[in-house]
C-alpha positions in Angstrom: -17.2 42.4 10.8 -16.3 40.0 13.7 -15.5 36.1 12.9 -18.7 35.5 15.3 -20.8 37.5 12.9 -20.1 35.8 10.2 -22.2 33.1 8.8 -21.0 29.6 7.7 -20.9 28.1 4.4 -23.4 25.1 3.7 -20.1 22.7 3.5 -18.7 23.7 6.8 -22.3 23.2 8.2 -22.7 19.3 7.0 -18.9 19.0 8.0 -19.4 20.1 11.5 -22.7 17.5 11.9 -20.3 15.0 10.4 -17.6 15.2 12.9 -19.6 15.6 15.7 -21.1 12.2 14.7 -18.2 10.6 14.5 -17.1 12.8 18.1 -20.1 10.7 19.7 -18.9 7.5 18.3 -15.4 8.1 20.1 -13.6 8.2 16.0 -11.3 10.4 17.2 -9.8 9.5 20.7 -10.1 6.3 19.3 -7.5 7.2 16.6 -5.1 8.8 18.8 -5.2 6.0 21.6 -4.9 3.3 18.6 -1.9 5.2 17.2 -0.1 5.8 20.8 -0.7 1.8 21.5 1.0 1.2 18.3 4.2 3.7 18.5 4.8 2.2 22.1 3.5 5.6 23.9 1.1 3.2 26.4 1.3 5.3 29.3 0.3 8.5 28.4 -1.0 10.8 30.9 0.3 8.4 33.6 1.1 10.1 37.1 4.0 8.0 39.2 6.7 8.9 41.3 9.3 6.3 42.3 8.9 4.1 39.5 9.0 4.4 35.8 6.8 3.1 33.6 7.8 -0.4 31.9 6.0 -1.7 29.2 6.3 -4.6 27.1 5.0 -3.6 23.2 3.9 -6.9 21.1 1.2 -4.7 19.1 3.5 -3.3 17.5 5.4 -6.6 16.0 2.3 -7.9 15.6 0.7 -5.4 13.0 4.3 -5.3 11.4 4.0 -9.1 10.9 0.5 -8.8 9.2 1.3 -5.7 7.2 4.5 -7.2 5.7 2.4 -10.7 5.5 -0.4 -9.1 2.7 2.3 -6.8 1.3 4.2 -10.1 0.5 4.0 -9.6 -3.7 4.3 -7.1 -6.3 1.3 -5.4 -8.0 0.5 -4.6 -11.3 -2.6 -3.3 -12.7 -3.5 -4.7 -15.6 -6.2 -3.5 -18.6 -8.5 -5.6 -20.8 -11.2 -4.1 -23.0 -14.8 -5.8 -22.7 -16.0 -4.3 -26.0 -16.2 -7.4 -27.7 -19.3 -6.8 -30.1 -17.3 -4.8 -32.3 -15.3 -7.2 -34.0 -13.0 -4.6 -35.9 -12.3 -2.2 -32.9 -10.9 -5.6 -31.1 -7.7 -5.2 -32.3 -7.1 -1.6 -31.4 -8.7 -1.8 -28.2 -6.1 -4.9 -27.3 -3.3 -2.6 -28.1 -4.7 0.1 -26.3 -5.1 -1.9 -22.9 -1.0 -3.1 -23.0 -0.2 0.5 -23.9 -2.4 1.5 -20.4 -0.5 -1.6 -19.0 2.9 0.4 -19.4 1.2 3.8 -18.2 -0.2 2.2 -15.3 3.2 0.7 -14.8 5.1 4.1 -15.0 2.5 5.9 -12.5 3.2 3.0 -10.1 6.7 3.7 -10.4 6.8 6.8 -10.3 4.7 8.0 -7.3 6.0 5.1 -5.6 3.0 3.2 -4.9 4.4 0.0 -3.2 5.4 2.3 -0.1 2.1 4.0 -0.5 -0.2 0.9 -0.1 1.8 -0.8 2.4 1.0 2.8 4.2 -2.4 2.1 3.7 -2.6 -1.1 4.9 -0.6 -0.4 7.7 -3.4 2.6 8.4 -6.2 0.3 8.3 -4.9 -2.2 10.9 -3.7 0.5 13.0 -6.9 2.6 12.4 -9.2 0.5 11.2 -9.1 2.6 7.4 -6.7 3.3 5.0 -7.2 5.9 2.1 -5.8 7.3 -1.1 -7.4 10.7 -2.7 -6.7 10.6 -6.5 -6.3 13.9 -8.6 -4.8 14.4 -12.2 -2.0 16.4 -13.3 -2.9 17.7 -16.7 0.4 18.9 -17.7 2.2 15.9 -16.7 -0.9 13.3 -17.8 -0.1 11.5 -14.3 -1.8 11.1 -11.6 -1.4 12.1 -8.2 -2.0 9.8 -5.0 -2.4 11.3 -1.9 -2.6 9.3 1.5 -5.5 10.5 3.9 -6.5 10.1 7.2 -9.6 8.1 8.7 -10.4 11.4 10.5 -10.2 13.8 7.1 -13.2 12.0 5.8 -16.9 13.0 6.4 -19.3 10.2 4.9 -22.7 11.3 3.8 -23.8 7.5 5.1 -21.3 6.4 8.0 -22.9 3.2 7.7 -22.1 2.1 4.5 -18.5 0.7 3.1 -19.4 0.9 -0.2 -17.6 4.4 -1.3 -19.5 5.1 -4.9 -22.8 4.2 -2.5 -22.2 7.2 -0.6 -24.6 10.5 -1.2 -21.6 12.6 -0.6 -17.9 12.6 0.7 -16.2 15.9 2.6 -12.3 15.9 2.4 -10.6 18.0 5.0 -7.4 19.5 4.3 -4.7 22.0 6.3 -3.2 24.7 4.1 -1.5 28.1 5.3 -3.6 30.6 4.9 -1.7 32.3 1.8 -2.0 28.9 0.0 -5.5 29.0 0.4 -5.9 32.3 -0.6 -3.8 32.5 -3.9 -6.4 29.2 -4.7 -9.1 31.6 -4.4 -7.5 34.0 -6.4 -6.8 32.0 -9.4 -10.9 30.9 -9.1 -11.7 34.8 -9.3 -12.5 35.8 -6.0 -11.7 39.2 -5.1 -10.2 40.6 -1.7 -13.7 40.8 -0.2 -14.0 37.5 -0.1 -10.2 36.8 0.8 -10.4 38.4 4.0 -12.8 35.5 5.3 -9.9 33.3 4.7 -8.3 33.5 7.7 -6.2 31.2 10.1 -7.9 28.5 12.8 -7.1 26.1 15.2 -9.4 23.5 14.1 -6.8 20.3 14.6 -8.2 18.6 17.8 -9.7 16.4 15.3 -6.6 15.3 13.9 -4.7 11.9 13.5 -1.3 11.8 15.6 -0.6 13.8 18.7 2.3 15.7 16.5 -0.2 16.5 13.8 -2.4 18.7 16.6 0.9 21.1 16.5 1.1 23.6 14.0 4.2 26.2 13.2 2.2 28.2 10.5 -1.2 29.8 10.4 -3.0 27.3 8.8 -6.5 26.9 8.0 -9.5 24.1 7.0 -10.2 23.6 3.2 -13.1 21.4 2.9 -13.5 19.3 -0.5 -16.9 18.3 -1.2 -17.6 15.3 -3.7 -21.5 14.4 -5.0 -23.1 12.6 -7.8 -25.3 13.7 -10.2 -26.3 12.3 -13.3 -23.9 9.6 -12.9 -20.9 12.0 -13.2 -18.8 13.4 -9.6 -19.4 17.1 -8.7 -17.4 18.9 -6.1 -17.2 22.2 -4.3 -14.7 23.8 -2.1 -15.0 26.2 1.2 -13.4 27.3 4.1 -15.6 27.7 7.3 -16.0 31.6 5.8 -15.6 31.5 2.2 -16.9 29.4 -0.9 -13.5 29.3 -3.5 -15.1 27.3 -6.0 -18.9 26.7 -6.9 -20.4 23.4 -7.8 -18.6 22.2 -10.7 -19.0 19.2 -13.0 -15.7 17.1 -12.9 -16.7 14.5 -15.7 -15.5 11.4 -13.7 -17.6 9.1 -12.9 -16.2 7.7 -9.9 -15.7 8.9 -6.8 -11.1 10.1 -6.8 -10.7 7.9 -3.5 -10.5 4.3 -2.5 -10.0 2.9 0.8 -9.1 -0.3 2.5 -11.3 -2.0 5.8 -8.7 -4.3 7.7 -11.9 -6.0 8.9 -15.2 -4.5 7.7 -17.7 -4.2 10.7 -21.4 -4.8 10.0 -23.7 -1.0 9.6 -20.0 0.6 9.3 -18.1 2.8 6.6 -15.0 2.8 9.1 -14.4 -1.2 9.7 -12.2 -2.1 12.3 -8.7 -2.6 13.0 -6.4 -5.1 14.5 -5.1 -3.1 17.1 -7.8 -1.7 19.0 -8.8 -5.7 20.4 -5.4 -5.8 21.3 -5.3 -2.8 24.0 -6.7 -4.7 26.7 -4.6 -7.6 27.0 -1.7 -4.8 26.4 -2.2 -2.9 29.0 -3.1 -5.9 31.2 0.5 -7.0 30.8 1.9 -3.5 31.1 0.7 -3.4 34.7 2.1 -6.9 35.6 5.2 -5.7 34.1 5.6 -3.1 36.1 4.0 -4.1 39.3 7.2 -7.2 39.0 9.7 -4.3 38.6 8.4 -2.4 41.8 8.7 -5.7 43.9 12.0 -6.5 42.5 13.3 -2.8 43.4 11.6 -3.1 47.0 13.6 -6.5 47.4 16.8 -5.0 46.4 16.4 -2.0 47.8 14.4 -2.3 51.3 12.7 -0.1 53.1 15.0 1.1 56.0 13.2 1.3 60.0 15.8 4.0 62.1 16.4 4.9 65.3 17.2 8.6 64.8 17.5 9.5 68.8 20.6 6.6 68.2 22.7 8.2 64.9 24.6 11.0 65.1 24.4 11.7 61.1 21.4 10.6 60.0 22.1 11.5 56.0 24.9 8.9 56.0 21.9 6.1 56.6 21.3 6.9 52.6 24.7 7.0 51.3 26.2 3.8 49.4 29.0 2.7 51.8 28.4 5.7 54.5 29.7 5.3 58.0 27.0 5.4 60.4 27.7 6.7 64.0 25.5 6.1 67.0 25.2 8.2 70.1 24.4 7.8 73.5 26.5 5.3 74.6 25.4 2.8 72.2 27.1 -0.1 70.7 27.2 -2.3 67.5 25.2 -5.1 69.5 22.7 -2.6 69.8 22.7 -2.1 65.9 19.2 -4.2 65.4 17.5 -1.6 67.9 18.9 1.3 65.7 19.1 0.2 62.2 16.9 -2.8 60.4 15.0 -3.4 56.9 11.7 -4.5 56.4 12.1 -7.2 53.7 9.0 -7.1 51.3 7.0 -10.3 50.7 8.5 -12.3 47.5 6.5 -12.1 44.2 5.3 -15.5 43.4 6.1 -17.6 40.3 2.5 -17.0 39.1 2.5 -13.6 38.2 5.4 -14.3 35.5 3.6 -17.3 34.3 0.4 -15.1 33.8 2.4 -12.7 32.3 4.1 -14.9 29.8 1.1 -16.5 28.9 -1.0 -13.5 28.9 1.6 -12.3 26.0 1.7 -16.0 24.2 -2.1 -16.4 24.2 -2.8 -13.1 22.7 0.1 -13.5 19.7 -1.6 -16.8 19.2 -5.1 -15.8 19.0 -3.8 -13.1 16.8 -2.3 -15.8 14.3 1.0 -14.0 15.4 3.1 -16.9 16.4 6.8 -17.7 16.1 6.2 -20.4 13.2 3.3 -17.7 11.4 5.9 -14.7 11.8 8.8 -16.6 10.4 10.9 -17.1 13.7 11.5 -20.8 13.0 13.8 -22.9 15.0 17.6 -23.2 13.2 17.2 -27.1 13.4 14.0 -26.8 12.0 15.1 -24.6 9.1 18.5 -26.8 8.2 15.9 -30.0 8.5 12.8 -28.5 6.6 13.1 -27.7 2.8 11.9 -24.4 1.5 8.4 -25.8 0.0 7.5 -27.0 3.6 8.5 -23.9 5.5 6.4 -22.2 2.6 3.4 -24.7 3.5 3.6 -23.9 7.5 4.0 -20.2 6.5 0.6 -20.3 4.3 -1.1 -22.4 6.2 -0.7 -20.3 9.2 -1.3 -16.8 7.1 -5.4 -18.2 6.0 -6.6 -15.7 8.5 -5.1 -13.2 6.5 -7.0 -13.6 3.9 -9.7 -11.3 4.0 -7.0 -8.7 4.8 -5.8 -9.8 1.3 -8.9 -9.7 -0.8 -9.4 -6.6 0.7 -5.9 -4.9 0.0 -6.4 -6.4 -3.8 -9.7 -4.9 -4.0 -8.3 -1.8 -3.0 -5.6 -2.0 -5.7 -8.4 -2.4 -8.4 -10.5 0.3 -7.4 -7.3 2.0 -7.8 -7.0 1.1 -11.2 -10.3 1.7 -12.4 -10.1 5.6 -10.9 -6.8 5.7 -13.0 -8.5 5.3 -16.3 -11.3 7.2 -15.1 -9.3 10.3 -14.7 -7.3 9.1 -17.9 -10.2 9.5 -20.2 -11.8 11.9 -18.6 -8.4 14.5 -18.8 -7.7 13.4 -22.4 -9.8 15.6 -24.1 -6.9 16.2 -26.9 -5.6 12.2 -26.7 -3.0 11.3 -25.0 0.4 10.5 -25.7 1.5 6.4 -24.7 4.8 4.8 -24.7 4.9 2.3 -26.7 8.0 -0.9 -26.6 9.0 -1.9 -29.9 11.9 -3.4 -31.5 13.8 -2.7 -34.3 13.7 -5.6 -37.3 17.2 -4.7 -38.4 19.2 -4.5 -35.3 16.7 -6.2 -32.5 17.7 -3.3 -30.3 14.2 -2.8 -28.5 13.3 1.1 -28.2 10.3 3.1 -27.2 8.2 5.6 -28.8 5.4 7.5 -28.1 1.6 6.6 -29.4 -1.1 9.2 -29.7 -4.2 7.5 -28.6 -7.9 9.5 -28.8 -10.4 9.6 -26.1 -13.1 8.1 -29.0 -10.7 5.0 -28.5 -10.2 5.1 -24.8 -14.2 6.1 -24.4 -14.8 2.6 -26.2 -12.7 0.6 -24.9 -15.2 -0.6 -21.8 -12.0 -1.6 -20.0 -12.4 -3.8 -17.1 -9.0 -3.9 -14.4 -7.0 -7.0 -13.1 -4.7 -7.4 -10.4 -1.3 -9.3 -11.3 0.1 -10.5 -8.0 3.7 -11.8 -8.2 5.1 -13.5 -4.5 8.1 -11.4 -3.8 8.8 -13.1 -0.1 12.3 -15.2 0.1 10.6 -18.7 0.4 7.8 -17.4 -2.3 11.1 -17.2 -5.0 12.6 -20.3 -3.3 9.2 -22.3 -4.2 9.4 -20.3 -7.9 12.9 -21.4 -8.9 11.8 -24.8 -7.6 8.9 -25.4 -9.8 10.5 -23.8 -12.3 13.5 -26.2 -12.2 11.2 -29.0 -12.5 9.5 -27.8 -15.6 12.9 -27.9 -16.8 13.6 -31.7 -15.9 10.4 -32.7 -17.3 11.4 -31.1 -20.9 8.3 -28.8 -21.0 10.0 -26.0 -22.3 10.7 -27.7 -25.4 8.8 -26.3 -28.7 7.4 -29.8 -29.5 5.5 -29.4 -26.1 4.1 -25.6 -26.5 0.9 -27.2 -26.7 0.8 -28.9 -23.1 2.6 -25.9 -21.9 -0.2 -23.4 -22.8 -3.1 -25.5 -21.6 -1.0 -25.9 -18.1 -0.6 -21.8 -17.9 -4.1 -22.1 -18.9 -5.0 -23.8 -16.0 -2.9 -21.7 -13.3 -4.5 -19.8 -10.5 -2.7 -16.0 -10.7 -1.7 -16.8 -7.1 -0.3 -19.9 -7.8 3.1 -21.1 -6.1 4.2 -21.4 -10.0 4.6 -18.1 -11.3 2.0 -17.5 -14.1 3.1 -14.5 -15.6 6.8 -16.2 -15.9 5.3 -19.3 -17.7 2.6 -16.7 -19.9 6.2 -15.2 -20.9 8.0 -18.2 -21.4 5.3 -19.4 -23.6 5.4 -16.4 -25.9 9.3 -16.6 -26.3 8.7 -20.3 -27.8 6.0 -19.1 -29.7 8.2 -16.4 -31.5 10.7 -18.6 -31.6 8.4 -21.6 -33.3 7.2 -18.9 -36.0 11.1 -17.6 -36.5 11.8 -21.8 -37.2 8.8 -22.1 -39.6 10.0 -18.7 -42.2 13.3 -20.4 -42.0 11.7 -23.4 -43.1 9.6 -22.2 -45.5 12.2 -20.1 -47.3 14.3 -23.0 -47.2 11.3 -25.2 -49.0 10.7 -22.4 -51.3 14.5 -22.9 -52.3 14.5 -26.0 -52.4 11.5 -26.0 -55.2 13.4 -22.9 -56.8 16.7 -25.8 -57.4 14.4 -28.6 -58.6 12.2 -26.5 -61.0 15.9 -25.4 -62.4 17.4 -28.8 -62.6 14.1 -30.5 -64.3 14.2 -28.1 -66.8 16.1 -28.2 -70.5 19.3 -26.5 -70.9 17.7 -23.8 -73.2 15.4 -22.7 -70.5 18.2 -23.2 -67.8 20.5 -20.9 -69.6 17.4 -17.9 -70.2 17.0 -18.2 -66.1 20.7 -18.1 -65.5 20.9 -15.1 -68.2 17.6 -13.4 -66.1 20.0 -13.8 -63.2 22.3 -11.8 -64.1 20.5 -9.2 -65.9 18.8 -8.0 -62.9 21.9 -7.8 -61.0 23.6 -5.6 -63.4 23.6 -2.3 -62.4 21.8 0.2 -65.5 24.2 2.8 -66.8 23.4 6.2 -66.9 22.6 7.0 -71.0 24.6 10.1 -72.3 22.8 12.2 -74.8 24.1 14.4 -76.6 23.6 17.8 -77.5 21.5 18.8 -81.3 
């Protein structure tokens, strides 16, 4: 049977009526213009002869600038259980959220998730979307983050941001065709139905000029994620062939999260910061190089020649050729041979409109030298670090939303984590656990088998630790640190005032919180090692006074119970009858 013949599965059907939606919105030549403007490829498809194109890339720095602004701090996800009605599973459910704490901590480690949501931010101000597809790795009981592209998406409501609003979500993948096939093997399928898995040149729709090229025969795996019931179903198909039927996946969120650099009213997609910067770019691209084709016409003028004068007109085009005229003439008839046309100047204007063309838009951007760090050297030897922090923030308040929206992202995260954690722990799961030993203090760590009953009731709700990891962040840290110091609130008499002031901190504070929370539980352990001392000091103490108020006769039956207990009991002999 001929490809045409065939018929199209119902997921390739509502994928192909996505993408052409997203076709007539301009998605993706949107995508590869934003992507081009970004990498500094602003001339593409440009036709010129004499001349090559000059350009003068500040998108670029700028979305660097704001990237590397929100992606200023560490990030920890951090579990707390909201089951507090029952009183006695409190306890467990505490120690089950810090064991998730350090699980969390090890898949962020692991799959290297600081690069990955910097990536994702950088997506979504490049591209107006950045997203990460979850799945679990049973085997391993870690999961797996995968970074997707705006244009790998199908939304069942395009104009809705809200992800577990939507009625449905199509992933698009590219797999060789053998990859595809042993999946559809392992499902069952036979090789009827693995001869409609064949190879396609279905990537005009993809992100990245480089991406559109392809060395192996590759085809279109289509994911397809629903709700029903509250729990997430999902399907997979090529254009040709179901591989897997609709199948229950127990989670109850949807395995992706993304980020909106901006989100755009009756949109799923947001928008970007570079695609309101294209204008002004390629405004100053043409001034640019419209000032380099008048400087090279001034140095290099266009020549007017008498050829009926020269006997070897190619020498009129060599650097230092001798030029011989003809005809009788002479060198005082050079200006009727020879002469330049000299090209009208370019006035001071058009590198003044340029310059301010380039400062306006960094400005307008919040992109300046004083936001972006590139502070004057007298300025930084005459400014401490607390007020270049101050300038800094002040400056980076437009960034904000960028930064609620990159947390947000990080939570969402976090809550598909667990998701897929209890969901995938049928059989428990196994938890490291820090401890330390009582004997030695050496602190160790061992593993903790925790139930899904247990992780099924723990309700857990999911925070976002933020700890400032930019220079003048730590410089402002050490500072107010210091001063806690000078003003003796580390000392044990003042734990009291010290907790009510950690109390009080804001988790983005210039003070770092969870440095203080930590400080505060080293005094606290140390305040509870001081009181046994104490009390086992009293306790001897009451020991020697009962001793010494008593008579001599019961002094010498305590000294005489002493010593029995420490003698050590001799093995009786018996012998043989």
């Amino acid at each position: 049977m001929e490809l045409e013949e065939l018929k199209n599965t119902d997921i390739w059907d509502l994928y192909d009526r996505g993408r052409n939606y997203n076709s007539m919105l301009g998605m993706y030549s949107d995508t590869d213009k934003n992507y081009r403007m970004y990498n500094g490829d602003q001339w593409n498809g440009l036709k010129v002869s004499g001349i090559e194109p000059v350009q003068l890339n500040f998108i670029k720095p700028i979305v660097d600038y704001k990237v590397s602004a929100i992606n200023a701090n560490l990030w920890a996800i951090h579990y707390s259980s909201e089951n507090f009605e029952n009183k006695e599973f409190r306890e467990t459910a505490e120690e089950t959220c810090k064991l998730l704490n350090k699980k969390a901590s090890s898949i962020w480690e692991k799959d290297k998730m600081d690069l990955k949501v910097r990536k994702v931010s950088k997506d979504s101000a490049v591209n107006d979307e950045g997203i990460i597809y979850v799945t679990y790795d049973t085997e391993k009981q870690l999961t797996k983050n995968e970074i997707l592209n705006k244009n790998d998406i199908i939304y069942g409501n395009e104009n809705d941001s809200e992800i577990e609003n939507q009625p449905y979500i199509i992933i698009k993948q590219r797999k060789t065709v053998h990859e595809v096939r042993e999946m559809a093997k392992s499902e069952g399928l036979g090789e009827e139905k693995l001869c409609l898995i064949v190879g396609d040149n279905n990537v005009w729709e993809e992100a990245g000029d480089t991406a559109k090229l392809e060395k192996d025969n590759n085809c279109t795996v289509l994911t397809k994620l629903w709700k029903e019931n509250g729990k997430v179903w999902f399907a997979k198909a090529t254009r040709y062939c179901d591989i897997k039927k609709n199948t229950n996946s127990g989670l109850s969120l949807y395995p992706l999260t993304h980020m909106l650099w901006t989100d755009k009213k009756g949109s799923s997609r947001g928008e970007g910061e570079v695609r309101h910067l294209i204008p002004n770019q390629i405004e100053t691209n043409k001034i640019l190089m419209r000032s380099a084709l008048v400087v090279k016409q001034t140095a290099y003028p266009q020549k007017v020649v008498n050829m009926d004068k020269i006997q070897n007109p190619s020498a009129v085009d060599q650097v230092g050729g001798i030029i011989k005229t003809k005809n009788g003439s002479t060198i005082d008839d050079v200006s009727k041979i020879f002469a330049h046309i000299q090209p009208a100047h370019m006035r001071a204007d058009v590198e003044r409109l340029r310059n301010e063309l380039i400062d306006t838009t960094r400005n307008l951007a919040n992109a300046s030298d004083t936001a972006s760090g590139n502070i004057d050297q007298s300025t930084l030897q005459n400014s401490s670090g607390r007020a270049i922090l101050a300038v800094q923030q002040a400056s980076q308040q437009p960034l904000v939303e960028q930064l609620s929206s990159l947390k947000q992202f990080v939570e969402d995260l976090g809550r598909i984590w667990l998701d897929h954690i209890i969901v995938y722990s049928e059989g428990g799961i196994r938890l490291e656990k820090e401890d330390t030993d009582p004997q030695t203090g050496e602190e160790f760590v061992e593993l903790v088998d925790v139930s899904q009953d247990v992780l099924l009731n723990l309700q857990a709700n999911v925070k976002v630790d933020i700890t400032p990891k930019n220079a003048y962040d730590k410089f402002a840290q050490e500072e107010s640190i210091q001063n806690l110091f000078t003003n003796g609130m580390f000392n044990i008499e003042r734990l009291a005032e010290l907790k009510v002031y950690a109390k009080l901190l804001e988790d983005d504070s210039v003070m770092p919180k969870p440095k203080i929370d930590e400080a505060v539980k080293m005094m606290e352990e140390e305040q509870q090692r001081i009181a046994m001392i104490q009390a086992q000091a009293q306790l001897m103490q009451e020991r020697a006074n009962q001793f010494l108020n008593s008579d001599a006769e019961a002094q010498s039956q305590q000294i005489a119970d002493i010593e029995n207990s420490q003698q050590v009991e001799e093995p009786v002999e018996n012998d043989a009858v």
